[in-house]
C-alpha positions as CSV (number, residue, x, y, z in Angstrom):
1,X,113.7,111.8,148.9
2,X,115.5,110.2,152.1
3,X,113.0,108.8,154.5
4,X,114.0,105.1,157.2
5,X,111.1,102.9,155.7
6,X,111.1,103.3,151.7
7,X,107.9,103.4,149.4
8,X,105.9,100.2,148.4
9,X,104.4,100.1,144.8
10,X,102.1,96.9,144.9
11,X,99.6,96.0,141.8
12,X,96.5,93.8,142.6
13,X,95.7,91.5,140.8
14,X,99.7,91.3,139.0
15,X,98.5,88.7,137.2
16,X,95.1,89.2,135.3
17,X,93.0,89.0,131.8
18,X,93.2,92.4,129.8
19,X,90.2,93.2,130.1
20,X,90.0,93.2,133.4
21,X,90.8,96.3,136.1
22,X,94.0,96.7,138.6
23,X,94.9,98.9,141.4
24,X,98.4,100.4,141.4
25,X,99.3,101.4,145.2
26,X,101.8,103.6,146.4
27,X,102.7,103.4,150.2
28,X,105.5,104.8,152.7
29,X,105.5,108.3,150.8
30,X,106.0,111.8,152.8
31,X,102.5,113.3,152.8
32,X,102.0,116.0,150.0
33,X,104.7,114.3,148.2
34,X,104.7,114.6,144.2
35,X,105.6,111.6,142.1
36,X,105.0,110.5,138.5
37,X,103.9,106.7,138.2
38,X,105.1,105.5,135.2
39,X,104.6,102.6,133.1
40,X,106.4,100.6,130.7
41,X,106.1,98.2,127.8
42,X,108.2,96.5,125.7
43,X,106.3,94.7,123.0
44,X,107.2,91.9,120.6
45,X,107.9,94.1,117.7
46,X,110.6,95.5,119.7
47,X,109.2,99.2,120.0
48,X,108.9,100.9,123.7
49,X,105.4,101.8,124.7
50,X,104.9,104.2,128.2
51,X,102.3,106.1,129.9
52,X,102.9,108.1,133.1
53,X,100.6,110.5,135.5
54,X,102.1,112.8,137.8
55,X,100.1,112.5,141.3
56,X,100.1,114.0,144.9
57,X,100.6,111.7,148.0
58,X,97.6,112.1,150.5
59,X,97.8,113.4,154.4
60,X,99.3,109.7,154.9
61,X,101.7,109.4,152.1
62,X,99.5,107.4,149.5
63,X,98.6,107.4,146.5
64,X,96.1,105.5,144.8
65,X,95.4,105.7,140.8
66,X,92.1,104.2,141.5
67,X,91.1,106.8,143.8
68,X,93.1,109.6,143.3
69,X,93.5,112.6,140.2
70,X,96.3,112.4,137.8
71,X,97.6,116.0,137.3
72,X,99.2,115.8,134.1
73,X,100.6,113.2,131.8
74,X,99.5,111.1,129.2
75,X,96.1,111.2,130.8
76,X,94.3,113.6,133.5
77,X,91.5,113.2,136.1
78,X,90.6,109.8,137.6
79,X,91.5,106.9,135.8
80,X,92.1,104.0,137.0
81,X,93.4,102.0,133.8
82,X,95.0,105.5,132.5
83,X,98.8,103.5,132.8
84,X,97.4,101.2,130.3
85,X,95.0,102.5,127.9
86,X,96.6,105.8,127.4
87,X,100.1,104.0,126.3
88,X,102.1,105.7,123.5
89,X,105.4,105.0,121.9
90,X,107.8,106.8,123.8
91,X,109.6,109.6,122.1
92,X,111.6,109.3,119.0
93,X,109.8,105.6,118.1
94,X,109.1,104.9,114.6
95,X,105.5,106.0,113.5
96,X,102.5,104.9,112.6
97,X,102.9,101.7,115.3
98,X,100.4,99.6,116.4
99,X,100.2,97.4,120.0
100,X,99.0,94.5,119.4
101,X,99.8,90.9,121.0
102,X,101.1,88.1,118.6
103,X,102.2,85.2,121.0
104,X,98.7,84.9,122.9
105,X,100.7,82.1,124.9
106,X,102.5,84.3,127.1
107,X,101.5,87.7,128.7
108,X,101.9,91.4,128.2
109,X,104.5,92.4,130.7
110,X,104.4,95.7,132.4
111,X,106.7,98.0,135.0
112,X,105.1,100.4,136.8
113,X,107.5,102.4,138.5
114,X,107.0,105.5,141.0
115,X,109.5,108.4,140.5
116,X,110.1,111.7,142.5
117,X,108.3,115.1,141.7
118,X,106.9,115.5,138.5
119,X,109.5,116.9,135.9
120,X,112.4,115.0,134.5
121,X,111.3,112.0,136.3
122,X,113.0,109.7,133.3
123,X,116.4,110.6,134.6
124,X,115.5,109.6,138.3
125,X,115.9,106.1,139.8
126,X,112.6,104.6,140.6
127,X,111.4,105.0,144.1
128,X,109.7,101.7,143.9
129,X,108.4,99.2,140.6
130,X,105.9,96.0,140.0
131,X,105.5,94.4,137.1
132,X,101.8,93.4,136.1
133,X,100.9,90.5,133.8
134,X,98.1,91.2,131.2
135,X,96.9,87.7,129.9
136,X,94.9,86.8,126.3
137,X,94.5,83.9,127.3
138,X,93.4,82.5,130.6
139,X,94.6,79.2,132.0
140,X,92.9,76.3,130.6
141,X,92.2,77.5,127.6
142,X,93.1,75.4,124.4
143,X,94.6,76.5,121.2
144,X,94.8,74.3,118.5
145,X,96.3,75.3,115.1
146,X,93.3,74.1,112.0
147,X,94.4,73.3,108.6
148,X,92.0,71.2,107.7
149,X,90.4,71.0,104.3
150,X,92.0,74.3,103.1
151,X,91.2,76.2,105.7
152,X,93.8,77.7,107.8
153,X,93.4,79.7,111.4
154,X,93.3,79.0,115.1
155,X,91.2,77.4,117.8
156,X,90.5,79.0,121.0
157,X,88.5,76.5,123.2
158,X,87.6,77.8,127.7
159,X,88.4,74.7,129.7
160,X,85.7,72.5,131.2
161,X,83.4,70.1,129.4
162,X,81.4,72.3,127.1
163,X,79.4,72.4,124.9
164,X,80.2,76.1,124.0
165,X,78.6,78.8,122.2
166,X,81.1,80.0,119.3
167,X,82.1,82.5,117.3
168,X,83.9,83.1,113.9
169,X,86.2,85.5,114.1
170,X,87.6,88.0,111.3
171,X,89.6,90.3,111.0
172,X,90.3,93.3,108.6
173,X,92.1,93.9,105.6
174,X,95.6,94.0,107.0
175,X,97.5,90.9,106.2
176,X,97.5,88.4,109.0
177,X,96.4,85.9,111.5
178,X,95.5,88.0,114.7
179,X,94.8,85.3,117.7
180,X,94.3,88.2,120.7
181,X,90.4,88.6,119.9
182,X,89.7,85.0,120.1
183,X,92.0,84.1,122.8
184,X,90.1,86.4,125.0
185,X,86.6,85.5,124.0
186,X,87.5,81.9,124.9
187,X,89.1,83.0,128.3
188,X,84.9,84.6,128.6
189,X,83.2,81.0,127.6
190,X,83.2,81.1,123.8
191,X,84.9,79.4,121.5
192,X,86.1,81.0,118.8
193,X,88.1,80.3,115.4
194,X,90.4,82.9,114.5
195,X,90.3,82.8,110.5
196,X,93.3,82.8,108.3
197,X,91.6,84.2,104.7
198,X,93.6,86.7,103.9
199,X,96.9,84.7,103.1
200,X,99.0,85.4,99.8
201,X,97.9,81.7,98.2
202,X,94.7,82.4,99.1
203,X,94.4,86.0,97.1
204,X,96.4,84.4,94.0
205,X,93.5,81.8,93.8
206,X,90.8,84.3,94.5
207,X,89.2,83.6,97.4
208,X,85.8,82.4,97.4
209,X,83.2,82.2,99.7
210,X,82.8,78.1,100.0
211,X,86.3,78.7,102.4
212,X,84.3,80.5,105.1
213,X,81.4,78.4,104.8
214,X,83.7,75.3,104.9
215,X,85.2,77.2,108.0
216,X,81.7,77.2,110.1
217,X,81.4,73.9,109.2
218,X,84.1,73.2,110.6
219,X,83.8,74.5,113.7
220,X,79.9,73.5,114.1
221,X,80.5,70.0,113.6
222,X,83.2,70.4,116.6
223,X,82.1,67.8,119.4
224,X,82.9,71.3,122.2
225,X,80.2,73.5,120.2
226,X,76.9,73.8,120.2
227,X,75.8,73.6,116.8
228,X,72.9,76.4,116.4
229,X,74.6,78.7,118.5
230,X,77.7,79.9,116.2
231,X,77.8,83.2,115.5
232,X,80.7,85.3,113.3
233,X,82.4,88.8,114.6
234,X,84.2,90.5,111.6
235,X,86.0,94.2,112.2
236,X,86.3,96.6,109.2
237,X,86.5,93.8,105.9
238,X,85.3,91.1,108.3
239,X,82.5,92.7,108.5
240,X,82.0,92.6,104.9
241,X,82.3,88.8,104.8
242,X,79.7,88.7,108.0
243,X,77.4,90.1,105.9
244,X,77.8,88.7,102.6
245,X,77.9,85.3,103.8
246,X,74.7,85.7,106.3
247,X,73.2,87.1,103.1
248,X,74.1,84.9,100.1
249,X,75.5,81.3,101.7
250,X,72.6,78.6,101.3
251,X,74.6,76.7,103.3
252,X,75.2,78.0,106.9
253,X,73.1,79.9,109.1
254,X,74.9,82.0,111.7
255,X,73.0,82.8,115.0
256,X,73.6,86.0,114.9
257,X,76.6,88.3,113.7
258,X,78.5,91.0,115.1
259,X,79.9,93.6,112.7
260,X,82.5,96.0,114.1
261,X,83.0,99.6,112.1
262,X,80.8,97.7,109.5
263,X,81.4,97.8,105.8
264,X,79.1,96.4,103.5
265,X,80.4,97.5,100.2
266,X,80.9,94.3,98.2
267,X,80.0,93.9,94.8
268,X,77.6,91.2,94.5
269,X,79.0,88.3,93.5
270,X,82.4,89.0,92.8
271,X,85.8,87.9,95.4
272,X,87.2,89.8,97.9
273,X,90.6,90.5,95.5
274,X,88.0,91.2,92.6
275,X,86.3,93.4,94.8
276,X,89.7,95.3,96.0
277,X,90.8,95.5,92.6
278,X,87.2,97.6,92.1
279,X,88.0,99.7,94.9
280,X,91.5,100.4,94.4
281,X,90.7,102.3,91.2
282,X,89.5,104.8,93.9
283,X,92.6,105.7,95.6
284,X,93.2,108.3,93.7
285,X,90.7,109.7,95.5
286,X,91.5,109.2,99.2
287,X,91.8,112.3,101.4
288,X,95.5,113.0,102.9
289,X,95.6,115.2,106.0
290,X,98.5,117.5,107.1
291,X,100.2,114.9,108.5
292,X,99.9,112.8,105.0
293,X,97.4,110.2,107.2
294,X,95.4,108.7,104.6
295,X,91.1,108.5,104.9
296,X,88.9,106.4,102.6
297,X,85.5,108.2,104.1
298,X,85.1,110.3,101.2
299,X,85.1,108.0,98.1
300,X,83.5,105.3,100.3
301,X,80.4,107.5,100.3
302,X,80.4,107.2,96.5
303,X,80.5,103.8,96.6
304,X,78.2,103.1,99.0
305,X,75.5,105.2,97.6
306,X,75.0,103.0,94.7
307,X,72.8,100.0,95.7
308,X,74.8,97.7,93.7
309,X,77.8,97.7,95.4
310,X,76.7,96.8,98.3
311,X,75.5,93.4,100.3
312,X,71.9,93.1,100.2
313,X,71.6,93.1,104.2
314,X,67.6,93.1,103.4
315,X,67.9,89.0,103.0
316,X,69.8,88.8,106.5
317,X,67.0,87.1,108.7
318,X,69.4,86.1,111.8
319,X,70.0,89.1,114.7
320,X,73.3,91.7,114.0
321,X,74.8,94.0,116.2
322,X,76.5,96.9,114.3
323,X,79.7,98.5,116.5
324,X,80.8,102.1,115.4
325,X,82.7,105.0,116.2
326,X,81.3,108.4,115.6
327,X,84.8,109.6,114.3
328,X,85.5,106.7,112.0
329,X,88.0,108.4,109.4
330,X,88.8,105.6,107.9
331,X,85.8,104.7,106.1
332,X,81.8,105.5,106.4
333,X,80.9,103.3,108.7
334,X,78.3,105.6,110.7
335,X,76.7,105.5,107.5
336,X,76.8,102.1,106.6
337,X,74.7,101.2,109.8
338,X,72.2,103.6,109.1
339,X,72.0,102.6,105.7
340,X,71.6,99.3,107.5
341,X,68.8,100.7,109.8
342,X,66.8,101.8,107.4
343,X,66.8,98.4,104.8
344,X,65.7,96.4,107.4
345,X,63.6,98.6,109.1
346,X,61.9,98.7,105.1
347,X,62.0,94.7,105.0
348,X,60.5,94.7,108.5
349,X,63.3,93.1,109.9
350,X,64.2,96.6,112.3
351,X,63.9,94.2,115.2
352,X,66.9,92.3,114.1
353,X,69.4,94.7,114.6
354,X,70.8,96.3,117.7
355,X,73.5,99.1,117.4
356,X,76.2,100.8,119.7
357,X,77.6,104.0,118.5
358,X,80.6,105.2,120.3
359,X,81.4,109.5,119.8
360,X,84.4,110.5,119.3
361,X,85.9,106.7,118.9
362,X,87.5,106.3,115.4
363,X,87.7,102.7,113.2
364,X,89.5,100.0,115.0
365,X,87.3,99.3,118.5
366,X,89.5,96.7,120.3
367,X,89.0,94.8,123.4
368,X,88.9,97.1,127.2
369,X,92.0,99.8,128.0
370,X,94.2,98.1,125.2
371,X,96.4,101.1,123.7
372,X,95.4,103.5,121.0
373,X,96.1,105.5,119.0
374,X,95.3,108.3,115.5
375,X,97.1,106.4,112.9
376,X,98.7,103.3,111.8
377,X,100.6,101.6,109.4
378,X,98.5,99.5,106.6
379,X,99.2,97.6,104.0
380,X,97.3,97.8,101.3
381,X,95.5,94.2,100.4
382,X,96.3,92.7,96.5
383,X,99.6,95.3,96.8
384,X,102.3,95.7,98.6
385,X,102.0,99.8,99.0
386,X,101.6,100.9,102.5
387,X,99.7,104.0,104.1
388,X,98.7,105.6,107.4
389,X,95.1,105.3,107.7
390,X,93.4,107.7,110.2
391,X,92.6,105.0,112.5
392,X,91.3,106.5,116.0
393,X,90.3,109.7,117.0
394,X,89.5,110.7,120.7
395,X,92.0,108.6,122.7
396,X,89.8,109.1,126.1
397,X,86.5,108.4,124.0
398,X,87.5,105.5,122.6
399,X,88.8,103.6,125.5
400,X,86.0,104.2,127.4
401,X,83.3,102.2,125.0
């Protein structure tokens, strides 16, 4: 392509929260002209994530991914965050990956190039680029490391004065302090306390449930938060503790809880490692699919059909909001919030619970056009074995909740 003024890629904002929408721009093209935009990732665990759509310049040489239909690529049709959320490692990557944000401090950087024609466009010098900045964290926001009476995590606090409402926030069963969730949530007005509970000291002493009461505690009696309006957010084993601690702590009283693909199988009673050691004499059990991804749905539906393994959610008297995908692979979670449903709907508590149900979405819901994906590596809590859980399903569906 030869042409006196050259093309103009422009991305507004650059600079901007995840969660919130861009417009890529391309300018100066010759009308009817195809080009591939392409975008481009390097993230902190040094792996190479891209997406790309191959478009057609208008009667005045622009295109617009806001506006205008991507022909092909990693995503089709109109869509506007399609550079972002439809991201996949590029070819020959290791598998099994996850994107995910570790240093909430600094932001997601991303090229977005425009290349000529549509095939090959790899192996052709960019017409044009931008980068784009994709923040966690907006400015102003504090984050303040805890390890304060055992208890180990981070604090996510907005700026201004406060008093804030707050959150608990948990994540799964893979091993790890994840900040992204709560950094975000602050940068929207809430604080919120990523917890650390799933640390080896803290399995080799059997974790008890006094840690996350001590946790709320913790952040309640914070001079920034308002102290009746703390809430917990748990994902997949988070979940679990959302609801056995609303159900069984004397203690604390959330104002509500939000349980995302919600598990309550939890043996009355017993420790989260006593309580994997119980489930881990299932895995003999779990279904492998051709491409040896591994799914826990089946023997979870044992489990959870006999009462006593599960949290009594019937004593839960503060308002839940159950997140699911329709696809969830990973465990039955679909089931678990009907199960759910229908124990509070017999305790006539129904009017407690709100639910969202997402089909074709799969097990790990993250925050607006993050990256996703089928499968993913997991290690396996109380062991050091590792799988690929079927994680996702639907890549379209699921970016869209």
């Amino acid at each position: 392509m030869t042409q006196a003024v050259p093309p103009i890629l422009s991305i507004t904002p650059s600079r901007a929260l995840v969660d919130e929408k861009f417009q890529v721009l391309v300018e100066n093209l010759p009308p009817g002209c195809p080009v591939t935009l392409h975008s481009l990732h390097h993230s902190e665990d040094k792996d190479d994530w891209e997406a790309y759509g191959h478009y057609v310049s208008d009667h005045r040489g622009v295109v617009s991914v806001t506006e205008d239909l991507s022909f092909g690529g990693t995503y089709t049709g109109k869509e506007p965050m399609g550079l972002l959320w439809s991201m996949r490692p590029v070819p020959g990557s290791r598998e099994g990956l996850r994107l995910r944000k570790i240093n909430v401090c600094t932001p997601m950087l991303v090229n977005i190039s425009v290349h000529s024609g549509h095939e090959d466009f790899r192996d052709r010098t960019p017409l044009a680029s931008a980068l784009a900045e994709r923040w966690y964290m907006a400015p102003g926001v504090k984050r303040i490391d805890i390890n304060k009476q055992g208890v180990q995590g981070t604090l996510f606090i907005p700026p201004g004065p406060g008093p804030f409402p707050t959150l608990l926030d948990m994540w799964g069963g893979g091993v790890g302090l994840l900040e992204y969730r709560s950094a975000l949530l602050a940068s929207r007005g809430y604080v919120s306390f990523s917890l650390d509970y799933l640390r080896s000291e803290h399995l080799s002493a059997d974790v008890e449930f006094k840690y996350f009461e001590t946790a709320f505690n913790i952040i309640r009696n914070h001079p920034q938060v308002i102290p009746d309006r703390v809430g917990i957010l748990g994902i997949s084993l988070g979940s679990t503790v959302a609801f056995n601690l609303t159900a069984y702590s004397t203690i604390i009283k959330p104002r509500c809880i939000v349980c995302i693909s919600s598990n309550h199988y939890h043996p009355p009673g017993t420790t989260l490692k006593a309580g994997f050691k119980i489930l881990s004499k299932h895995f003999h059990k779990a279904h492998f699919d051709e491409n040896n991804y591994m799914s826990w749905r089946s023997f979870g539906l044992d489990l959870i059909a006999d009462p006593s393994n599960n949290v009594e959610v019937g004593r839960i008297n503060c308002p839940m909001l159950l997140v699911n995908g329709c696809d969830d692979q990973n465990w039955p979670t679909v089931e678990t919030a009907e199960e759910v449903a229908r124990l509070l709907r017999e305790g006539g508590k129904e009017h407690l619970l709100s639910r969202l149900a997402y089909p074709g979405a799969g097990h790990l819901i993250e925050p607006p056009f993050s990256p996703h994906f089928r499968a993913t590596k997991f290690i396996i809590l109380n062991s050091k074995k590792k799988g690929q859980f079927l994680s996702l399903s639907h890549i379209l569906t699921h970016t869209s909740t």
